[in-house]
C-alpha positions in Angstrom: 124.2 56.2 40.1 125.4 53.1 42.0 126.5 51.6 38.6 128.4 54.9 37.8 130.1 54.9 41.1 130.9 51.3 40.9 132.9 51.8 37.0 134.7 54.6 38.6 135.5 52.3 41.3 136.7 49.5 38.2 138.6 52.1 36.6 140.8 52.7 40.1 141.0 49.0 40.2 142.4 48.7 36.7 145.7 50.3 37.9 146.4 47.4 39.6 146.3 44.5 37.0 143.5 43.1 34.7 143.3 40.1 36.8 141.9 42.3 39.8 139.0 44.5 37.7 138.1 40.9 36.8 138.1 39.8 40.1 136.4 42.6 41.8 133.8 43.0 38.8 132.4 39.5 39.4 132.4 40.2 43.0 130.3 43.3 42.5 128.1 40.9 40.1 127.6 38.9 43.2 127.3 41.7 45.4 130.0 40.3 47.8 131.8 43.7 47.3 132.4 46.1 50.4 133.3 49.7 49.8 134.8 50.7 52.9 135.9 54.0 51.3 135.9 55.5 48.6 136.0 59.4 47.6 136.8 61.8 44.5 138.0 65.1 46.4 139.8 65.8 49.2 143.0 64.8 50.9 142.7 61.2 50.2 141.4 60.4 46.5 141.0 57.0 46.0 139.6 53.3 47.6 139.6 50.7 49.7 137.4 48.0 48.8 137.5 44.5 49.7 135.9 41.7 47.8 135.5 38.1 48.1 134.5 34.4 46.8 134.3 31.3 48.6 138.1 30.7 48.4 139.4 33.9 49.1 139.0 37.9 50.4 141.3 40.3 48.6 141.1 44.3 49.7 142.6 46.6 47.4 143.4 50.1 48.8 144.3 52.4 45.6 144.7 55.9 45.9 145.6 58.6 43.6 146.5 61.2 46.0 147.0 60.7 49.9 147.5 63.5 52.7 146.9 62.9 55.9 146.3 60.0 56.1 145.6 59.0 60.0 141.7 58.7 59.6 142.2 56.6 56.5 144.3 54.2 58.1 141.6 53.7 61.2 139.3 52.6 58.6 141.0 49.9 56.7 142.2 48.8 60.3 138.7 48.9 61.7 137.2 46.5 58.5 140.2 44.3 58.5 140.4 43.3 61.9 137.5 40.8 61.6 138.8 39.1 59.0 142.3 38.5 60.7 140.2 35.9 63.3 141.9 32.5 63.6 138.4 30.4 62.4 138.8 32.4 59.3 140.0 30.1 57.1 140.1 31.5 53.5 143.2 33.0 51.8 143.4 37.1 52.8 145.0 39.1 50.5 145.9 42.6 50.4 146.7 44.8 46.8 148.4 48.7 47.7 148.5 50.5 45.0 149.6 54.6 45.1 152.6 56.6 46.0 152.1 56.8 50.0 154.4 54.0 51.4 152.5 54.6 54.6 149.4 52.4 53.3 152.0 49.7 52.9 153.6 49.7 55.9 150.6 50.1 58.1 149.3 46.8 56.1 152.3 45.3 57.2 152.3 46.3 60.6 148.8 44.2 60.8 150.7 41.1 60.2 150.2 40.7 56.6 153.8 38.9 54.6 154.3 40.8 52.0 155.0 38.6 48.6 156.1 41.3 46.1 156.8 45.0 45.8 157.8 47.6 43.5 157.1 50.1 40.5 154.5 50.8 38.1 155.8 52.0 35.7 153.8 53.8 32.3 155.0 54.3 28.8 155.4 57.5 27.5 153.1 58.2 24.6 154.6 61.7 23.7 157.7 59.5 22.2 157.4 57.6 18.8 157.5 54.0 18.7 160.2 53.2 16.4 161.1 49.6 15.3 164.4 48.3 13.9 163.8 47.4 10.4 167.1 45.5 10.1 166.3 43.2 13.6 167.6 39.5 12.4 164.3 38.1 15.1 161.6 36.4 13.9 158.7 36.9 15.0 156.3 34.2 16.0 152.5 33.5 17.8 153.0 30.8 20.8 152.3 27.2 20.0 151.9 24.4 22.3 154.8 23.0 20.9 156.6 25.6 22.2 156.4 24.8 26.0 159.7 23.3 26.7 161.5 26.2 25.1 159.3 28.9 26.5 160.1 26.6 29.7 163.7 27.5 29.4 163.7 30.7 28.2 161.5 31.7 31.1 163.6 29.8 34.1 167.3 31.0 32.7 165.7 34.7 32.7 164.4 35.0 36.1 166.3 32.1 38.1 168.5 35.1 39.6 165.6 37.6 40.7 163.9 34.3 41.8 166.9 33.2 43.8 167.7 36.6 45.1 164.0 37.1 46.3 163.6 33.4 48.0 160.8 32.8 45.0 160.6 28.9 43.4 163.7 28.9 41.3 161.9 25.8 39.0 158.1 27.1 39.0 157.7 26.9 35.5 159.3 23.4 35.1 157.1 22.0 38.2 154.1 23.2 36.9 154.3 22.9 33.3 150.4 22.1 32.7 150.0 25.4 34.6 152.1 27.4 32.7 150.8 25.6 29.5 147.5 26.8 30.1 148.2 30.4 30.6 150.4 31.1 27.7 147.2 29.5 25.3 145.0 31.7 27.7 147.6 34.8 26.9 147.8 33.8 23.3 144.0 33.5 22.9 143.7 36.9 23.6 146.6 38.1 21.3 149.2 38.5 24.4 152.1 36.8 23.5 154.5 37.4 20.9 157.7 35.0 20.7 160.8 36.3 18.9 163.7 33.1 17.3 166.7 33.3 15.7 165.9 30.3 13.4 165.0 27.7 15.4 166.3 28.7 19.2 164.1 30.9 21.6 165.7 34.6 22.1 163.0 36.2 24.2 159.3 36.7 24.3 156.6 39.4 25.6 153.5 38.5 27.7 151.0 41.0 28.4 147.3 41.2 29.6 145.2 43.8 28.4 147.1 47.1 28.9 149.9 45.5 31.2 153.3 44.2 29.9 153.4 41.0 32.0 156.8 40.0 31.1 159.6 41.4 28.9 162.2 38.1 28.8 165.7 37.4 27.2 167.3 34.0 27.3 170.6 34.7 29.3 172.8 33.9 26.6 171.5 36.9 24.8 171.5 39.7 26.7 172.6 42.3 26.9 172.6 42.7 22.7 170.1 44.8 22.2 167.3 42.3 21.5 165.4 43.6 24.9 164.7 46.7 23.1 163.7 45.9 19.8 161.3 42.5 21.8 159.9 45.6 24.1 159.5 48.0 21.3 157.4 45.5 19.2 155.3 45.1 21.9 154.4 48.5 22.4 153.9 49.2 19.0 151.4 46.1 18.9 149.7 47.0 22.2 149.2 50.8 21.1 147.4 49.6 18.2 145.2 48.1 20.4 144.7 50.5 22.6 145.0 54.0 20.7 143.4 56.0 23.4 145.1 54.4 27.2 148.1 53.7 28.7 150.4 50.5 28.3 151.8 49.7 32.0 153.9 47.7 33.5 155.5 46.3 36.9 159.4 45.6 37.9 160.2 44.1 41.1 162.0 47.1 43.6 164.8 44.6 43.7 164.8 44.2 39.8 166.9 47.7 39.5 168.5 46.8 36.1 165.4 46.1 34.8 164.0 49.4 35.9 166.8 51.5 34.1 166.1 49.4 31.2 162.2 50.6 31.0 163.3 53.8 32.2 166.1 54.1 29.1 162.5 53.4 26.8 160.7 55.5 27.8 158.5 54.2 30.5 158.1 56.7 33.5 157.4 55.7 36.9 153.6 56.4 38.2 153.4 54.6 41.6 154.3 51.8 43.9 152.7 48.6 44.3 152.9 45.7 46.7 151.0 42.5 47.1 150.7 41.0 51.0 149.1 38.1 52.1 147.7 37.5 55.7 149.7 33.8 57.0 147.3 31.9 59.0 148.2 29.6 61.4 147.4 26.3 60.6 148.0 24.6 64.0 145.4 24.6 67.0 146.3 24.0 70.8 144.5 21.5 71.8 
C-alpha cells in the first residue's frame, strides 16, 4: 500500500521535471522523504512533500485542484518553519507546481526569492504532427566537437531573456565543462537533436524524458520558420517515444513571444510553475 501511495506520489511529482521524480525517488529510497500532505479527493487534490540529502531540502507542493485553501497553507507553514532556522545551513528549495497563485505567493511571503516562474505548457495530441519535407536543415546527434557552436547558439538565443531577468548573461561560456557534460548526459539518453545549414549551427532541441528543455534558434535566424519545423521534429521524435503520455514543456512568464509561439503549435497551457529558494544569511553578529 505504502509503495502504491508513494508512485502516485512520483507520478504528481513528474509534472514538475524529471530531475525532481529523480530526486524525490532516491529520497524515498533513503527514507529521508516527508509527506506532509497528501490526498486524492476533496477540495485540495494534490501534495506537499519535502525531501532531502546532505546538501540540500527541496519541498514540492503540487496540486491538481485547490479550493480553499487556508488549512493547506497552515500546514506547509507549520513543516517549513523549522527549516527556515539560521544554523540550518543547507540549500532550501521550494518547487509550486498547480494553477492556485496563492501557494506561490504564501511561499513567498515566508521569505523564500523566487528564481523563475511561468507556464507549463502541454502538447496537444488530438493534432497531427506534420514535418516539412522540403526543410533545407540537417539534422544531426550532438558531438563534443560541437561545444563551442552549441556555446554560441545557446548564449545569442537567450542573452536577452537572460539580461531582461538579471540571469548570467555568459553561463554557458563560464562553465563550458558543465555544460559539456550535460549535453553528452542529454545525448546519452537520446535528448538532443542539432539542426545545420552545412556547416553553421541554426538551432537545436534539448529535452529530458517527456519535457522539451529547450527549443533554440541562433538570432540570425529567426524568425524564418526554422523554430517550427526544429520544434516539430522534436515532437514527432519524442511521441515515438512516448506513444501513450504527454510531451511538456516550460516558458518563462516574461518569455511571452515564446509562449505565442508554443501556443501557435499547438501546445496548451496546463498550469503554473515557480521555483524559490530560501537566502540564508551568511553573516553572524558576533
Amino acid at each position: 500500500m505504502e509503495k502504491e501511495k508513494n508512485n502516485k506520489i512520483l507520478g504528481l511529482i513528474s509534472l514538475i521535471s524529471t530531475g525532481a521524480v529523480d530526486f524525490v525517488r532516491n529520497a524515498f529510497d533513503e527514507q529521508r522523504v516527508t509527506v506532509v500532505y497528501y490526498e486524492e479527493s476533496g477540495d485540495n487534490q494534490g501534495v506537499f512533500c519535502l525531501a532531502e540529502d546532505d546538501d540540500c531540502a527541496i519541498t514540492y507542493a503540487v496540486f491538481t485542484q485547490t479550493h480553499r485553501i487556508e488549512l493547506l497553507l497552515k500546514v506547509i507553514e507549520n513543516s517549513i518553519k523549522p527549516y527556515l532556522k539560521a544554523d540550518e545551513c543547507r540549500e532550501l528549495c521550494c518547487n509550486v507546481y498547480g494553477r492556485n497563485r496563492g501557494i506561490i505567493e504564501f511561499i513567498r511571503s515566508l521569505g523564500f526569492a523566487s528564481d523563475m516562474e511561468g507556464y507549463q505548457l502541454r502538447y496537444d495530441c488530438g493534432w497531427q504532427i506534420s514535418l516539412d519535407e522540403q526543410s533545407e536543415l540537417w539534422e544531426r546527434e550532438f558531438m563534443p566537437d560541437m561545444l563551442e557552436s552549441f556555446i554560441d547558439l545557446f548564449e545569442g538565443a537567450y542573452y536577452s531573456l537572460n539580461q531582461d531577468n538579471g540571469w548570467e548573461v555568459d553561463q554557458y561560456r563560464n562553465n563550458p565543462d558543465t555544460f559539456l557534460r550535460a549535453l553528452t548526459g542529454y545525448e546519452s539518453a537520446a535528448g538532443v537533436q542539432s539542426f545545420w545549414l552545412q556547416n553553421q549551427l541554426v538551432g537545436a532541441c534539448i529535452s529530458e524524458g517527456q519535457f522539451i528543455r529547450d527549443v533554440v534558434v541562433a538570432p540570425q535566424y529567426q524568425n524564418c520558420g526554422y523554430g517550427r519545423t526544429i520544434l516539430q521534429s522534436c515532437v514527432k521524435r519524442m511521441s515515438g517515444l512516448y506513444p501513450k503520455g504527454y510531451i511538456y514543456l516550460r516558458v518563462a512568464a516574461s518569455n511571452t513571444g515564446a509562449k505565442r509561439f508554443y501556443e501557435r503549435n499547438h501546445f496548451v497551457e496546463c498550469g503554473f510553475f515557480a521555483e524559490h529558494t530560501y537566502p540564508r544569511r551568511t553573516d553572524k553578529a558576533f
